[in-house]
N, C-alpha and C positions, 0 to 999 in steps of 0.2 A: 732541052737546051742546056740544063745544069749539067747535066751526067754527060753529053758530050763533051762538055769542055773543060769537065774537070779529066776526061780520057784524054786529051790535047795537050790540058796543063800537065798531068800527071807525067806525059810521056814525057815531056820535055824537059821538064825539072828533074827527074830520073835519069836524062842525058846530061842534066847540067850545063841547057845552052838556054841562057838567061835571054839572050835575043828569042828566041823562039815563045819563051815565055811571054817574055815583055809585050809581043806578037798576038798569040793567041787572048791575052787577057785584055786588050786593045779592040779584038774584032771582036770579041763576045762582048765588050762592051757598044761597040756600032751596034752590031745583029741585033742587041738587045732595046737597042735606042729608037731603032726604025720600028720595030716589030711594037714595039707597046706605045709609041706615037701615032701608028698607024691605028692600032685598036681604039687610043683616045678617039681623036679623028673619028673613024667611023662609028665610036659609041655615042656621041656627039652629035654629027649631022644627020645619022642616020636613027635618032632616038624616038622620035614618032614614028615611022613607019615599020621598027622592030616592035615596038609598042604594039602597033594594029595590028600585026602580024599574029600574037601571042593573043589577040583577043581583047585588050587593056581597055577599059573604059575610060568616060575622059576624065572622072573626079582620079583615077590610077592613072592615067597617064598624066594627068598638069604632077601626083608627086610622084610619079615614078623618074620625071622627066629629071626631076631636082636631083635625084636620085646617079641616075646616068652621068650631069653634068658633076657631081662631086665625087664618087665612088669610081665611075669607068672611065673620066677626063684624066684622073691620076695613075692610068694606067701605065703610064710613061715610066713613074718613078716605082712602080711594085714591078716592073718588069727587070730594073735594075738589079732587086735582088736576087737574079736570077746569077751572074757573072759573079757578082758578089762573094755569092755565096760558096762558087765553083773556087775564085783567085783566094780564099784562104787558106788551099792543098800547100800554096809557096809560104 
């Protein structure tokens, strides 16, 4: 996701059409927003039965589960620094 849309940013700041900029670093900020809400989301509702899948017993699943809800719930906001880290080419 970085490396495409630092090729997007790059292109367009290279053309010097600050709309297209302004553009690109807008939807890599959306794409980025769904995309790591949706992995919270399913790291979340879907945390015991990835659990069971991998084998987890239950004294590792009640803390793995603690786990899940503090580490993969915040995936929202580590996904951010993906555009982030692309929009400082401008």
């Amino acid at each position: 996701m970085s490396a495409t849309l630092s090729v997007f940013l790059s292109r367009a700041f290279g053309a010097k059409d600050e709309k297209r900029s302004k553009s690109v670093i807008f939807h890599g900020l959306f794409i980025s927003i769904l995309i790591g809400l949706l992995f919270s989301v399913v790291s979340i509702v879907f945390s015991n039965p990835l659990l069971a899948m991998v084998g987890a017993n239950e004294q590792l699943k009640n803390t793995a589960f603690v786990y899940f809800k503090v580490v993969l719930g915040l995936t929202l906001f580590i996904a951010l620094f993906t555009p982030q880290s692309a929009s400082f080419v401008q």
